[in-house]
C-alpha positions as CSV (number, residue, x, y, z in Angstrom):
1,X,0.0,0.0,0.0
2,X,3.0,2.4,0.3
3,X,4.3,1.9,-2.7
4,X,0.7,2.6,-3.9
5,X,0.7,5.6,-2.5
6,X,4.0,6.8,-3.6
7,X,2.8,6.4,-7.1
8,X,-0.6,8.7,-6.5
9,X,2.3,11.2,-4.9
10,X,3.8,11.1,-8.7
11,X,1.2,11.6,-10.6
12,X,-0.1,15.0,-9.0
13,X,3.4,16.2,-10.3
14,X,2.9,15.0,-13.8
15,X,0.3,17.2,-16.1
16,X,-3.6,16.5,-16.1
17,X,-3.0,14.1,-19.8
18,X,0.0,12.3,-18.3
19,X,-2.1,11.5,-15.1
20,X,-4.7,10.1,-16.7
21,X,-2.6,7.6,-19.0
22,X,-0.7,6.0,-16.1
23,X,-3.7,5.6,-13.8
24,X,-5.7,4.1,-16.5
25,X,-2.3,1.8,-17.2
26,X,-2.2,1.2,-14.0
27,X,-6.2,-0.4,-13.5
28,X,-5.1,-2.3,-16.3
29,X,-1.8,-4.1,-14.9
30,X,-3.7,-4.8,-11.8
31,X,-6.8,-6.3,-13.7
32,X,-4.5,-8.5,-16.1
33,X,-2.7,-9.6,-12.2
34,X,-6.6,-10.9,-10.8
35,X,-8.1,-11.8,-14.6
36,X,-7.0,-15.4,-13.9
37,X,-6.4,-17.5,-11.2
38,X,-3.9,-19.7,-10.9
39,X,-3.8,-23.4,-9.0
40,X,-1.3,-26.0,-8.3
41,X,-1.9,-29.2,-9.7
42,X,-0.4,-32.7,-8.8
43,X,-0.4,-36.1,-9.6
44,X,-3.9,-36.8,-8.7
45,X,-5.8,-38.4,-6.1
46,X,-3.2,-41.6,-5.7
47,X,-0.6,-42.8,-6.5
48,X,0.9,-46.6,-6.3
49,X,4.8,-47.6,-6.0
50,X,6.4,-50.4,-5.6
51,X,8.7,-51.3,-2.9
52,X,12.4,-50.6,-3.5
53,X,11.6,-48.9,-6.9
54,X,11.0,-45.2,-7.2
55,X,8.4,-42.8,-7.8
56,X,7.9,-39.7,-9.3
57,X,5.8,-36.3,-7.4
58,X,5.1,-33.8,-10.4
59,X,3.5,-30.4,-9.3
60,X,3.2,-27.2,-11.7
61,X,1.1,-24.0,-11.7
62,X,-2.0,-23.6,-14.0
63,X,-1.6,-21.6,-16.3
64,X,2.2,-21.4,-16.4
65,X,4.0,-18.9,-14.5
66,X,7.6,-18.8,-13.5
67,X,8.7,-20.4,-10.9
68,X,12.3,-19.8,-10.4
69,X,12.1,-17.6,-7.7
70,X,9.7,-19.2,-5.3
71,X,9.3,-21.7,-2.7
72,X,9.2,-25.2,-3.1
73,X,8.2,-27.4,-0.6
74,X,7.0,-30.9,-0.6
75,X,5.7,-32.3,2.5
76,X,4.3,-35.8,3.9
77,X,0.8,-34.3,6.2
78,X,1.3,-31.3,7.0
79,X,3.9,-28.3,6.0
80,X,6.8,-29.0,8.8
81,X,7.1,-32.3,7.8
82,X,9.3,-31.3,4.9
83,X,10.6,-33.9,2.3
84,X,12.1,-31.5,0.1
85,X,12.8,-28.1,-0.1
86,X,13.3,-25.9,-2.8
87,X,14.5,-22.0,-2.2
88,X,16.7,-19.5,-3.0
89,X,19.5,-18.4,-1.8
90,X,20.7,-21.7,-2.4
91,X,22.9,-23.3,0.9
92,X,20.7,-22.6,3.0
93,X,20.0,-25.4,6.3
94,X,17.4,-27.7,5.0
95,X,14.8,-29.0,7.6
96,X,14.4,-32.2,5.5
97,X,12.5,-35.2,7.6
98,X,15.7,-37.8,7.7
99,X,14.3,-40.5,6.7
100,X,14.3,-38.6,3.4
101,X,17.8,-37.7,3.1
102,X,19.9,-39.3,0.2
103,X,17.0,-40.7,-1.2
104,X,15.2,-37.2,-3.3
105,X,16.4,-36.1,-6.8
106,X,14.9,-32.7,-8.0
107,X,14.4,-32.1,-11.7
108,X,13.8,-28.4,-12.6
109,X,13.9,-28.5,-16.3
110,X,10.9,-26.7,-17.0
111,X,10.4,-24.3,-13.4
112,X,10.5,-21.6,-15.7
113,X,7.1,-22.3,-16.9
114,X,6.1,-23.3,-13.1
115,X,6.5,-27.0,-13.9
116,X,9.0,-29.4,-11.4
117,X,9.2,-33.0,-10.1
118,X,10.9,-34.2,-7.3
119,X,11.6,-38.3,-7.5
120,X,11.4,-40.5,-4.1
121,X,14.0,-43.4,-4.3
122,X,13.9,-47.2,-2.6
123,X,10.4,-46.8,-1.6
124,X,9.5,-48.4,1.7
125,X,6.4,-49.5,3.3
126,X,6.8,-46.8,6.1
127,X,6.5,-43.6,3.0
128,X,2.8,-45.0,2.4
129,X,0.4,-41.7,3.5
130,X,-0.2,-38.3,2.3
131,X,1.7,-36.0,0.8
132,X,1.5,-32.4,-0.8
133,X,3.7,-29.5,-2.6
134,X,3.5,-25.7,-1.9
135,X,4.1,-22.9,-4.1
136,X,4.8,-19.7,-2.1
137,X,5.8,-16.5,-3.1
138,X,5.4,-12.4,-2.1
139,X,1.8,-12.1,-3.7
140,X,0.9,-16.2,-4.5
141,X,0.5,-19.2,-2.1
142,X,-0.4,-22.6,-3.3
143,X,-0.7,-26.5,-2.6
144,X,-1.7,-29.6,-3.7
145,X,-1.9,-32.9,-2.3
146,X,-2.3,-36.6,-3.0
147,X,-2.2,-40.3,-1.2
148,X,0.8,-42.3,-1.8
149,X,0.1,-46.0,-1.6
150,X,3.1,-48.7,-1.3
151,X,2.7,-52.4,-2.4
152,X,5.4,-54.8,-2.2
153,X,5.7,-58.2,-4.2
154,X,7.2,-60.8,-2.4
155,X,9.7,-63.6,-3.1
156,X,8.8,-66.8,-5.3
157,X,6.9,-69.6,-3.1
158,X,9.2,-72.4,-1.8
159,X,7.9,-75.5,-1.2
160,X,9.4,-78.3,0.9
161,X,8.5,-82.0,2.4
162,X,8.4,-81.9,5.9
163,X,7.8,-85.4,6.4
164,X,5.5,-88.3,6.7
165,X,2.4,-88.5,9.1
166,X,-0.1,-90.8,9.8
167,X,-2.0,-90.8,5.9
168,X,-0.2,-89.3,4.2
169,X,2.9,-86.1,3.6
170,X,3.2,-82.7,5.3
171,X,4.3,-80.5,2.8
172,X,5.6,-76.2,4.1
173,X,5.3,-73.3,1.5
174,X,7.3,-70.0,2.7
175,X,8.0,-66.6,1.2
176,X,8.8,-63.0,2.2
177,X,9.2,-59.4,0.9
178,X,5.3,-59.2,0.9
179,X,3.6,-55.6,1.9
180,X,0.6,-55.3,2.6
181,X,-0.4,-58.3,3.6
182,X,-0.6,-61.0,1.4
183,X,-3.3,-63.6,1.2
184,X,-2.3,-67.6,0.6
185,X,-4.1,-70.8,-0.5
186,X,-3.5,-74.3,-1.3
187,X,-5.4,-75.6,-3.8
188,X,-5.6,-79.1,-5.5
189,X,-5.7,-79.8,-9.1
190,X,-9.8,-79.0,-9.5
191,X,-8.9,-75.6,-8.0
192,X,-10.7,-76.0,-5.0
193,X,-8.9,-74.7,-1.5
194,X,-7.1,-77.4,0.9
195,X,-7.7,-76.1,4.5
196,X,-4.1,-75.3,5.9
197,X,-2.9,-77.3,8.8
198,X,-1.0,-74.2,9.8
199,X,-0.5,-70.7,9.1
200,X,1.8,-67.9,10.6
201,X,2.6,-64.5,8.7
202,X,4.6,-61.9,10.7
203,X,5.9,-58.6,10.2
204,X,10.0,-57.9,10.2
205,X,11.4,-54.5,11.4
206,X,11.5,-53.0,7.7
207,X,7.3,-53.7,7.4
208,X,7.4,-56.2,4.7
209,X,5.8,-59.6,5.7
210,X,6.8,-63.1,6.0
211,X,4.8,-66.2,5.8
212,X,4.7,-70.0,6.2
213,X,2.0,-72.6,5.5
214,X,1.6,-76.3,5.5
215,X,-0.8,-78.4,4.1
216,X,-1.0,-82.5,4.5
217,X,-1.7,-84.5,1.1
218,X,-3.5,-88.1,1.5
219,X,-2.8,-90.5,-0.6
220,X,-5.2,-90.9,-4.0
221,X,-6.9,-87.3,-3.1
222,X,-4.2,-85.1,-5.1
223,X,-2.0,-85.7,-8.5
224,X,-0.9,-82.2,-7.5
225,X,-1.4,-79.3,-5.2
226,X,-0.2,-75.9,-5.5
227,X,0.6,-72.9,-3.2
228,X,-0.6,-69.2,-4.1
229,X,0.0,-66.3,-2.5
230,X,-1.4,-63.0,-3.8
231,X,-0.9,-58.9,-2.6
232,X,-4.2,-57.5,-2.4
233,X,-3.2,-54.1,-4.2
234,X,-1.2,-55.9,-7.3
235,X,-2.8,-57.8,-9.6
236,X,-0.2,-60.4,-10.0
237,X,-0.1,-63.5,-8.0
238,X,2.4,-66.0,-7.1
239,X,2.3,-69.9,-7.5
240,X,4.3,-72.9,-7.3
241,X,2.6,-76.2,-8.6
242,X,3.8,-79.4,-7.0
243,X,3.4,-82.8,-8.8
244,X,3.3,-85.8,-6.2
245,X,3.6,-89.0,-6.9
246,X,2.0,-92.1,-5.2
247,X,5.2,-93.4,-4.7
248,X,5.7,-91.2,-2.1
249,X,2.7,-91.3,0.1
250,X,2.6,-94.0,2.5
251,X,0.5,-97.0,1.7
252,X,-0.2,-100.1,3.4
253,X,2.6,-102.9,3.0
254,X,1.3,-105.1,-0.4
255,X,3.0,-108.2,0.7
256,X,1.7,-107.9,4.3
257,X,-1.7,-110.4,3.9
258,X,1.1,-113.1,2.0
259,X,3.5,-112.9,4.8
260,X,0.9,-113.5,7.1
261,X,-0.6,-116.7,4.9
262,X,2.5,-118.4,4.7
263,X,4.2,-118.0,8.3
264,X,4.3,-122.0,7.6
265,X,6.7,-121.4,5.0
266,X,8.9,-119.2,6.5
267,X,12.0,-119.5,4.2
268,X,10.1,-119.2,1.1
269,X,8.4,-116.2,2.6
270,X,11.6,-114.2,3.0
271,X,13.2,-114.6,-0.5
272,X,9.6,-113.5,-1.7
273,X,9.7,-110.3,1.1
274,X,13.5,-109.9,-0.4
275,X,13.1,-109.8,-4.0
276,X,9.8,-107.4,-3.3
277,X,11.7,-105.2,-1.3
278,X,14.9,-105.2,-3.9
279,X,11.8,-104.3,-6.7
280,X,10.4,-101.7,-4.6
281,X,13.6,-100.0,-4.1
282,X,14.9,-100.4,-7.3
283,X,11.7,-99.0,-9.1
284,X,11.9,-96.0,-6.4
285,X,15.4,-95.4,-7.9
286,X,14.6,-95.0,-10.8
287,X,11.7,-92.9,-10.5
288,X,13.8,-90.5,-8.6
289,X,16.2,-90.2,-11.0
290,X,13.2,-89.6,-13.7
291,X,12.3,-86.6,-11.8
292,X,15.5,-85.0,-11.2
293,X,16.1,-85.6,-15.2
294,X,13.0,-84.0,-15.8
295,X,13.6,-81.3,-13.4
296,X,16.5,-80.2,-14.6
297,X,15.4,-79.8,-18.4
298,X,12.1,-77.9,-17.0
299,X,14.3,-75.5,-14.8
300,X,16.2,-74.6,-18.1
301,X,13.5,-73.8,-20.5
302,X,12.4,-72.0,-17.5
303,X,15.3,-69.9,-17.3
304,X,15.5,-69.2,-20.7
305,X,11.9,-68.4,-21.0
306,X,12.2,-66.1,-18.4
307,X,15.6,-64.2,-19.7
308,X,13.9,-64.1,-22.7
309,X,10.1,-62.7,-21.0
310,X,12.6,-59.9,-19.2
311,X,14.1,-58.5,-22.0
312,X,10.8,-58.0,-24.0
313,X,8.8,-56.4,-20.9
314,X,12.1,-53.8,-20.4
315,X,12.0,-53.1,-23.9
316,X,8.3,-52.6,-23.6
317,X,8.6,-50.3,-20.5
318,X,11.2,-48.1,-21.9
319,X,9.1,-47.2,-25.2
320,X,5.3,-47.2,-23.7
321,X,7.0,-44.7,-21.2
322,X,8.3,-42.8,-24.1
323,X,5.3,-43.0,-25.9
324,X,3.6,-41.4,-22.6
325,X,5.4,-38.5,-22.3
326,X,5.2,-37.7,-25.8
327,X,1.7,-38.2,-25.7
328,X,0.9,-35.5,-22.9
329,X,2.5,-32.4,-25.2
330,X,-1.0,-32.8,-26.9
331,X,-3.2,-32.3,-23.5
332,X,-6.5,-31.1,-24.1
333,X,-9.3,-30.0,-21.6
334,X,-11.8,-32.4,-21.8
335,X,-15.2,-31.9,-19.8
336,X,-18.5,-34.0,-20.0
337,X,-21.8,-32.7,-21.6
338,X,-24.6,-33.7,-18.9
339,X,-27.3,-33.6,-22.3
340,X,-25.4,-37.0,-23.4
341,X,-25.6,-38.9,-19.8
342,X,-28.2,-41.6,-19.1
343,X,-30.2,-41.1,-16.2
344,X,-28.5,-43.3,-14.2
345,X,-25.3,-41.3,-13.9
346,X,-24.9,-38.4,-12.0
347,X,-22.6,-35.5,-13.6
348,X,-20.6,-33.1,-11.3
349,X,-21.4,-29.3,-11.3
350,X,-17.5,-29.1,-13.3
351,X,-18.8,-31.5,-15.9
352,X,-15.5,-33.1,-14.6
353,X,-16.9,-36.3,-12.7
354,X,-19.1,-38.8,-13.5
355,X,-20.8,-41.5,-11.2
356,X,-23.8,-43.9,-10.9
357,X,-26.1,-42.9,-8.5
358,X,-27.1,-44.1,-5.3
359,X,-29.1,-46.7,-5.3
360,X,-27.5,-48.4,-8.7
361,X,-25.9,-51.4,-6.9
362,X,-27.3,-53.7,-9.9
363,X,-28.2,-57.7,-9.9
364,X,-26.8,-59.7,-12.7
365,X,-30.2,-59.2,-14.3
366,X,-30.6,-55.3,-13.8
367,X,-26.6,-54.8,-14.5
368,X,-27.2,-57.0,-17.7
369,X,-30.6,-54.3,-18.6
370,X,-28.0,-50.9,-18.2
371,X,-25.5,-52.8,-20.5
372,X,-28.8,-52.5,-23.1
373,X,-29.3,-49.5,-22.5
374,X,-26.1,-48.1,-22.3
375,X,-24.9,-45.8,-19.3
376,X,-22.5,-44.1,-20.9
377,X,-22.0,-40.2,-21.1
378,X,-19.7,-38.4,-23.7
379,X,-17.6,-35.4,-23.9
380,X,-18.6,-31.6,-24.9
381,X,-15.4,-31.5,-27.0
382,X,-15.7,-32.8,-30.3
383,X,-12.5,-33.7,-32.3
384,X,-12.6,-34.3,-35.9
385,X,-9.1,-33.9,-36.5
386,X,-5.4,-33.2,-34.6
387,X,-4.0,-35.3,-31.9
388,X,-5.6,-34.7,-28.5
389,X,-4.7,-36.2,-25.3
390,X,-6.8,-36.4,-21.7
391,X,-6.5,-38.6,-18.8
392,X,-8.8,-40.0,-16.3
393,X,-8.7,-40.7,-12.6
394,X,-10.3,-44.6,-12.1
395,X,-9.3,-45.3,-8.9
396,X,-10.2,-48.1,-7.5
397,X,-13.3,-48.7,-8.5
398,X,-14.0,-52.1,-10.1
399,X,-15.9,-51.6,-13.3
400,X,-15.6,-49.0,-15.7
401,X,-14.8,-48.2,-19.8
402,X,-13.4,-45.8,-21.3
403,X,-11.9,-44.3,-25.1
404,X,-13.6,-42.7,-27.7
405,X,-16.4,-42.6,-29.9
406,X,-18.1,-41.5,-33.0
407,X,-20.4,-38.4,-32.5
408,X,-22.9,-39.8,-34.6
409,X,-22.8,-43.4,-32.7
410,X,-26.3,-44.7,-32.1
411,X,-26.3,-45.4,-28.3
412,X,-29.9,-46.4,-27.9
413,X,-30.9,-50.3,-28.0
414,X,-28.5,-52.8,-27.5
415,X,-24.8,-52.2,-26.9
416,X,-22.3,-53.3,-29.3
417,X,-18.9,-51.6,-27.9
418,X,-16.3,-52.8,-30.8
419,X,-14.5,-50.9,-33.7
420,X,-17.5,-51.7,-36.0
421,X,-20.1,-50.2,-34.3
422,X,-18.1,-46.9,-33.5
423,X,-16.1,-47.5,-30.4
424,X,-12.9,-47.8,-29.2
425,X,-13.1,-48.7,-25.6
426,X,-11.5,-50.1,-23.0
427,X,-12.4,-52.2,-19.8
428,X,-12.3,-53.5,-16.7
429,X,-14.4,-56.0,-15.2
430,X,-14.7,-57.3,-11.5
431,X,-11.4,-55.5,-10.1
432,X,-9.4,-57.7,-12.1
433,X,-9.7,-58.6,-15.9
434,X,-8.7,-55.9,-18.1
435,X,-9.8,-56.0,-21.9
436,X,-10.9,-54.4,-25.1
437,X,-13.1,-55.2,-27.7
438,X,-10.9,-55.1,-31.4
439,X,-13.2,-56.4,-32.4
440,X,-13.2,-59.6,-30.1
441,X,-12.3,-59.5,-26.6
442,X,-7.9,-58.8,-26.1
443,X,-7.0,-59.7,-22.6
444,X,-4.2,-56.8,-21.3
445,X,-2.3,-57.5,-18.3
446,X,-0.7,-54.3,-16.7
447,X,2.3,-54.7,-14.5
448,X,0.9,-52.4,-12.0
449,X,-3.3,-52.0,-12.0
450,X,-3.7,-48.3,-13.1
451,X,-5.2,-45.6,-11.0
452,X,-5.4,-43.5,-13.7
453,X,-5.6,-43.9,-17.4
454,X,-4.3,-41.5,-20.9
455,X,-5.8,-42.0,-24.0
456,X,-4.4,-40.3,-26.9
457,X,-6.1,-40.0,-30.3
458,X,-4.3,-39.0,-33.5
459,X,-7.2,-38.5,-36.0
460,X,-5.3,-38.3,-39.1
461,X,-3.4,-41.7,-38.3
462,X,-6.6,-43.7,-37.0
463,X,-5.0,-44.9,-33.8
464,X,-6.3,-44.6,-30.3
465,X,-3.9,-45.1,-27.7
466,X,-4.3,-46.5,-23.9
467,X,-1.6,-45.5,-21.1
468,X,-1.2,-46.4,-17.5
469,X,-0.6,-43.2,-16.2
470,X,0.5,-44.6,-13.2
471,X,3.7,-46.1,-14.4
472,X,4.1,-44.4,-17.5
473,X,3.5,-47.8,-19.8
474,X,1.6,-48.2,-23.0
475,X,-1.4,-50.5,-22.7
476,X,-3.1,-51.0,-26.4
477,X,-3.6,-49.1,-29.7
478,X,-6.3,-49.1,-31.6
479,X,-5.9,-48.8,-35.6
480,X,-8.7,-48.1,-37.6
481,X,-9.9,-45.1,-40.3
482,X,-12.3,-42.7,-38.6
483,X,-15.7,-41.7,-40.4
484,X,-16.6,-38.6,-38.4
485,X,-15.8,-36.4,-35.6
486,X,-14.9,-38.3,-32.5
487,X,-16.2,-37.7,-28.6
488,X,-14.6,-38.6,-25.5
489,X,-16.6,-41.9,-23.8
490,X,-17.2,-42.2,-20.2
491,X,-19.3,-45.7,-18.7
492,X,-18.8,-46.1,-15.2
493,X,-21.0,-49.0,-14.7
494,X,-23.3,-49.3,-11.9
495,X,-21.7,-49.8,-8.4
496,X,-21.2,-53.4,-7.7
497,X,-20.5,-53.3,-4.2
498,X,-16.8,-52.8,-4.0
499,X,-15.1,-50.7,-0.7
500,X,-14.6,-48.0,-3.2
501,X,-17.2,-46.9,-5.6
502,X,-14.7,-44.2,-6.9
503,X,-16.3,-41.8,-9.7
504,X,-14.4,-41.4,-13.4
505,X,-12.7,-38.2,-13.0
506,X,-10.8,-36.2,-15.9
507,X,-7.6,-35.0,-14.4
508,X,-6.3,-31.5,-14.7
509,X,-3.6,-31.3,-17.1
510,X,-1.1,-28.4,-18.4
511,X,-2.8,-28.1,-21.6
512,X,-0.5,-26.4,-24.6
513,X,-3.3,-25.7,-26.6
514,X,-4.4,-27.2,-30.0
515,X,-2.0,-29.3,-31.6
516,X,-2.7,-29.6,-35.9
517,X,-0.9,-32.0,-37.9
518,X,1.3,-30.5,-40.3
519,X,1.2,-32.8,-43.4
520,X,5.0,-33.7,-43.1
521,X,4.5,-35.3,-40.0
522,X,5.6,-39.1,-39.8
523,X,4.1,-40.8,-37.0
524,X,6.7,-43.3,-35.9
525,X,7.2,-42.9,-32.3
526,X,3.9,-44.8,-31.9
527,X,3.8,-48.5,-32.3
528,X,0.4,-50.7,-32.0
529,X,0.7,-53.0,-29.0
530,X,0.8,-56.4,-29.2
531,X,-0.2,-58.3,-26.6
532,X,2.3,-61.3,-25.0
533,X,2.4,-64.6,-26.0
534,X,-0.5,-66.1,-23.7
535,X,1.7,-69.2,-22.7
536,X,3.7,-66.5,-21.0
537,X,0.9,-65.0,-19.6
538,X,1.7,-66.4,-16.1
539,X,5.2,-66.3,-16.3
540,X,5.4,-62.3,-15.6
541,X,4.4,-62.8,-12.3
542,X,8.0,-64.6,-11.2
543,X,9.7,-61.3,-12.3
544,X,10.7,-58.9,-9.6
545,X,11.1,-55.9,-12.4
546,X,12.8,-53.2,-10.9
547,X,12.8,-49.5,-12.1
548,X,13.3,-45.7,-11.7
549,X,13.6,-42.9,-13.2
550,X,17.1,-42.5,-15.8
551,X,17.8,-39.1,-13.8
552,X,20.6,-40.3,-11.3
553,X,20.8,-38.8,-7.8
554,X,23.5,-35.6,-7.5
């Protein structure tokens, strides 16, 4: 207000003309200050890491705005609890937490446009809980703040042979490294669950969990049983199948009746006990040496298949990630048009959230009429050309689609959700099977399940894209020749009961305005994605993938 002031004091000393100019020039600089409002925006609602890898805490200002010259602060609950700060002058004491200390990596590439991430190495299970970052400067202060959940796949399952009891074979299963904690089940070979003779999972002083589990197999009751233990955030699963063979499950004597019929002829008896017992033995050799023959050539075709399983999912890591981030320079603002939604759904007042309402929990037979009548709602935003880019927060909520459709799509009547009829979607169904429809039904297995999901559509090229935000990796592309102008497609489903009945929510992006191909462009950075071979489809749960960022701490 004094410098205010001070410039009033000027201007009575300036002539009547002059006077007027700078006061009208000055109304004007302070409208263009307040005309827009500017927010910090973060990662979103949640995010997932795994333990030991690291993860990445993105925060800019919206609309840009420089940066350079503020304060930076990332915190875990509450502002003193810093995790990193960012000021200047540089050198200052840092009240960073210490269990945070060697393990942050700040990236300021872009703070001149307000836009920074900080990356959080060797996650652990005690950095699960909520965080934020703070802009703050002379005349703007700012946060934003998100949930940081931490899941931790453990070891492979190792089976062993206890011993023999009365009936039958004790057999233990153990593994560790689990967070949180993990669930476990024997199961014979019809899939059904063997009730566990014991059970014990602890907790070790880093917060990862341990278990061991034993099970007893009968004779003639199992061929094989197998032991599966499972996180209940990731969707992978671990299992270790165990063929037994009669052989060794104890079994009544088979010569005991004759020995008993001919006690009167005791000497023939014993060369007949003798050469059954040298037979027994002898077949028992040989069996054993069977399975050790056979176990060796299955843990080599193993361990190639697995080399060769690794090298393909890196590859495929390092260019969906790359596809990512070249995807988001063509963010657009998407928001939903309530005159498109089915009156099931429920639109929030910034057309940014979408939801069934309450009282939707469905029955297989009410759930299978919405299908019909499709509870779907689609964007304001209509793209008939350009590349365009939006993501959406999922959650956790169990069923939902998502992608693109034509604006002319008939959506009355029965749903046909495939290329042919005018959609590019895809799924999830139940929590744990995700799928599109191309036009059958493509199984996709995510390494981590995604909280949040980018689609990118490039018009001129006919390809839809699917990201997992979450870890940066591609998903599925869609290649086809669009007929019309294209709208974003929201179906949340009706709620079927799950803990968390999370809305679809388009996320905030930095949006760098409308992106037009030129006709020299050559669309090569975006490859379609093929899905695994599905005898390998199992195997990607005995990986323990480990990765970070390639920015390496100072």
């Amino acid at each position: 207000m004094a410098d205010f002031s001070v410039f009033l004091g000027f201007l009575k000393q300036v002539p009547w003309c002059s006077s007027v100019f700078f006061t009208h020039l000055l109304f004007l600089q302070l409208g263009e200050v307040n005309s827009e409002e500017v927010k910090v925006l973060g990662p979103g609602e949640s995010i997932l890491a795994l333990v030991g890898e690291a993860v990445e805490f993105p925060c800019h200002l919206s609309p840009y705005r420089d940066a350079e010259h503020m304060e930076i602060r990332w915190f875990r609950t509450q502002a003193s609890n810093v995790v990193y700060l960012y000021q200047e002058p540089q050198g200052l004491s840092s009240p960073q937490m210490a269990q945070f200390r060697n393990r942050t990596v700040f990236e300021a590439n872009d703070i001149a446009k307000g836009s920074v991430n900080l990356y959080l190495f060797s996650v652990v299970p005690s950095d699960e809980g909520r965080y934020g970052c703070r802009f703050l400067s002379e005349d703007f202060s700012g946060e934003a703040t998100w949930e940081l959940e931490v899941a931790g796949l453990g070891s492979d399952p190792h089976v062993s042979l206890e011993g023999f009891v009365e009936g039958g074979i004790q057999l233990q299963c153990s593994s560790g490294g689990w967070y949180p904690k993990p669930k476990v089940q024997w199961r014979d070979p019809q899939d059904q669950c063997l009730p566990p003779e014991s059970e014990a999972i602890v907790k070790n002083a880093q917060g990862l969990f341990s278990l061991e589990t034993s099970v007893i197999v009968r004779e003639g009751t199992h061929s094989n049983v197998s032991c599966t233990i499972q996180s209940p955030l990731l969707a992978q699963k671990k299992e270790f199948v165990l063929q037994i063979a009669d052989v060794f499950l104890p079994r009544p004597s088979p010569w005991k009746k004759a020995f008993l019929g001919t006690l009167v002829v005791l000497p023939l008896s014993l060369a007949v006990l003798t050469m059954l017992a040298l037979q027994y033995f002898y077949k028992q050799r040989l069996t054993q040496e069977k399975l050790m023959e056979q176990g060796e050539k299955d843990r080599g075709r193993l361990t190639a298949r697995l080399e060769k399983l690794q090298a393909e999912l890196d590859w495929r890591r390092s260019e969906g990630q790359a596809e990512w981030r070249a995807a988001q320079q063509y963010a657009v603002d998407v928001t939903l048009d309530p005159a498109t939604a089915h009156p099931s759904l429920e639109v929030s007042k910034d057309r940014k959230s979408v939801s069934s309402r309450p009282g939707e929990a469905s029955t297989v037979a009410g759930d299978s009429q919405r299908f019909s009548e499709q509870t779907c709602v689609l964007s304001r935003e209509r793209f008939p050309s350009g590349r365009h880019y939006w993501e959406v927060n999922v959650g956790r909520r169990s069923r939902w689609f998502l992608g693109a459709c034509l604006e002319s799509v008939e959506r009355s009547g029965p749903a046909r959700l495939g290329p042919a009829a005018g959609y590019w979607v895809m799924g999830l169904w139940n929590g744990c099977e995700y799928f599109v429809l191309d036009p059958q039904r493509v199984a996709l297995s995510p390494r981590v399940p995604p909280r949040r999901v980018g689609i990118l559509l490039d018009y001129e090229a006919g390809k839809l894209s699917f990201f997992n935000a979450s870890d940066g990796s591609h998903m599925f592309t869609f290649a086809d020749a669009f007929s019309g102008a294209l709208c974003a497609y929201f179906r949340p489903r009706a709620h079927d009961g799950s803990e968390h009945p999370d809305p679809l929510t388009i996320c905030s992006l930095p949006v760098r305005g409308p992106q037009v191909l030129e006709e020299s462009d050559v669309d090569n950075w975006l490859q379609p994605y093929e899905p695994l071979d599905p005898a390998w489809a199992d195997d990607e749960a005995l990986l323990d993938l480990k990765a970070g960022p390639s920015i390496a701490p100072n």
